[in-house]
C-alpha positions, 0 to 999 in steps of 0.5 A, a space after each residue: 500500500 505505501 507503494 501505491 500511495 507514493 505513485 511508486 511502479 510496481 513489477 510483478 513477475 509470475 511463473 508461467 504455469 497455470 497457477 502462476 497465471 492465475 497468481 499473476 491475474 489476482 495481482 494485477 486484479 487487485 492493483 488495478 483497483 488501487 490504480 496502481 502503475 504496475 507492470 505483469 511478466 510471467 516467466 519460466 524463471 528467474 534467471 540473468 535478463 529477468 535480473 536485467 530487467 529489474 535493474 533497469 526498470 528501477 520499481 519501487 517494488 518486485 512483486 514474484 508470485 508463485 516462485 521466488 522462494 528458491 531464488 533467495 541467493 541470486 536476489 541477494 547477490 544482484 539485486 539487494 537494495 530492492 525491495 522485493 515482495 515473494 509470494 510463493 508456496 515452494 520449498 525455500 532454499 537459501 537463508 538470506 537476512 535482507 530487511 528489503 526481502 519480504 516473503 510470504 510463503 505456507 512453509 514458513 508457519 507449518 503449511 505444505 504448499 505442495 498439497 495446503 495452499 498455491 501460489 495463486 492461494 498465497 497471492 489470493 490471501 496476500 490481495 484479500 488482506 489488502 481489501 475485503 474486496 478480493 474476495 471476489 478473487 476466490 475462484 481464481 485461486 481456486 482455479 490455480 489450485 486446480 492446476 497445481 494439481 492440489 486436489 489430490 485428497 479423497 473425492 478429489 477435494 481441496 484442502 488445508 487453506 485451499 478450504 478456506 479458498 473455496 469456502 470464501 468462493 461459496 460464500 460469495 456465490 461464484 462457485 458450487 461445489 457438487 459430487 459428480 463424475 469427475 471425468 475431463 470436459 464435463 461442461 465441453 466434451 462430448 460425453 463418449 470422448 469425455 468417458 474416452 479420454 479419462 486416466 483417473 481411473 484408467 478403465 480398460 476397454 474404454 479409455 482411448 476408445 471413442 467408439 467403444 465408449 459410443 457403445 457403452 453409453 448406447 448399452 445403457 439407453 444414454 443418447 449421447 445427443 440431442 438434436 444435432 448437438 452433443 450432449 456433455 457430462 453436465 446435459 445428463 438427468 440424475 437417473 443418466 448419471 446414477 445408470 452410467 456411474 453403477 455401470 461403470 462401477 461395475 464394469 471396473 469391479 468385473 475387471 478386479 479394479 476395485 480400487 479405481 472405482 472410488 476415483 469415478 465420484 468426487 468434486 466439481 468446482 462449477 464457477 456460478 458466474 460463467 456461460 454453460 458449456 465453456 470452458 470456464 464453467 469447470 474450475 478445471 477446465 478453466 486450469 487447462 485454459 490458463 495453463 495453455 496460454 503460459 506453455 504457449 507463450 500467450 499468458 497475456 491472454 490468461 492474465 487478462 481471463 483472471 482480470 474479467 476480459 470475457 471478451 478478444 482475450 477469450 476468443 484468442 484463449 480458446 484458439 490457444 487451448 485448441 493448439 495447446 489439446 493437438 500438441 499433446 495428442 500429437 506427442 502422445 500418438 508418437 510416444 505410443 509409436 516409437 
């Protein structure tokens, strides 16, 4: 705040995954509010040019979010009369005492940040402190969270301060919380391809098979369309869904995988606010967007999704994520070749 109050400029540097964009678009949010002169960099890491940069920029203050923790030495060295703000949740390497340095960091009280809070989560804290107004942040931490892959625990629930997260999100009606299928794309794919491209749980026979998925549903008396549209995960009745979960949990116990069974249910993160059927209805779905636009260097256009821009940036994201899906699906069919 006594930067802002000064006019001071302010350089915010991110990682480039997905929580580190959605670290970056809580930071940018929150400063925009204060009307603060502020400039937003996401990065691999911190390295010489980042360095540079500081150096020639002269900001009255360095904010790093999801990472910096392990850059302690290298700060120290090159850039120690300024001041430095670290929100990350990493493993803190280096023990360096600077008065210029201040660190917020969940190992630093305890907290694991590998499974507890991300760095999207630190930053979201960080910004709520500043003003109760961040709450409508949440989500977007949330979402961070996600990507970072922290919903690891039973039901595929959030825990530890990622909790605190989703419950300050409910309160403030931006997301629903439901136990469904937990299958990739509920709110876009097609539900064959959806029940196709799962691997938590693998079910053999139908993962990787779109055509034998088509047959299960059409076993079952599930019509995977409606009209000339394809019906996703979320366009399914109750009695859809109680029918193709029993199924499928028997067909995982008929093939002796009975502990799989337990990853077929857990929890949806649904972001009250967004269209149905996009991809930033499912706080997962919305991960993949914002991680796609870092690995393929546009985070620009993730930063400016977490900011509110439902607009160019969202269109030019989509494109990005489509990019992003056959780069992938095209190193995965030359890895099962090779």
């Amino acid at each position: 705040m006594e930067t802002v109050e000064q006019d001071g400029f302010i350089h915010v540097f991110s990682h480039l995954d997905a929580d580190g964009v959605a670290a970056a678009g809580i930071m940018g949010k929150a400063l925009f509010k204060l009307d603060a002169r502020f400039r937003l960099r996401v990065t691999q890491w911190i390295d010489e040019k980042i360095i540079g940069e500081i150096i020639s920029d002269k900001p009255q203050l360095v904010v790093l979010t999801d990472f910096g923790s392990g850059y302690l030495d290298l700060l120290n060295e090159k850039v120690p009369d300024f001041k430095v703000l670290i929100l990350d949740h990493h493993q803190i390497t280096g023990d360096v005492e600077n008065g210029n340095f201040v660190q917020v960091n969940p190992h630093l009280y305890g907290i694991d940040g590998a499974t507890e809070v991300s760095g999207s989560g630190v930053a979201y804290f960080v910004a709520k402190a500043v003003s109760a107004e961040n709450v409508d942040l949440a989500a977007i931490a949330l979402v961070g969270a996600l990507g970072d892959l922290q919903d690891k625990n039973e039901q595929r629930q959030l825990s530890g301060l990622n909790e605190l997260i989703v419950k300050d999100a409910v309160a403030a009606k931006l997301v629903t919380v439901e136990k469904d299928l937990t299958f990739f794309g509920r709110e876009t794919r097609p539900i064959h391809r959806a029940l196709a491209a799962t691997t938590s749980p693998f079910i053999p026979g139908l993962s990787g098979e779109e055509d034998k998925s088509l047959a299960f549903l059409d076993s079952l008396d599930i019509k995977p369309k409606e009209g000339e549209r394809w019906r996703a995960l979320r366009d399914l009745t109750e009695d859809e869904k109680k029918r193709l979960s029993s199924a499928l949990a028997d067909y995982l116990i008929s093939r002796g995988l009975h502990s799989e069974v337990e990853n077929l249910i857990g929890n949806v993160y649904v972001l009250a606010k967004e269209e149905p059927w996009t991809p930033l209805r499912d706080a997962r779905e919305f991960a993949l967007v914002l991680n796609s636009t870092g690995r393929l260097d546009r985070p620009s256009l993730g930063i400016a999704i977490c900011m509110g821009d439902r607009a160019t940036a969202l269109e030019e994201a989509n494109k990005v994520l489509e990019e992003y899906r056959k780069s992938i699906s095209t190193y995965l069919v030359s890895l099962f070749k090779s």
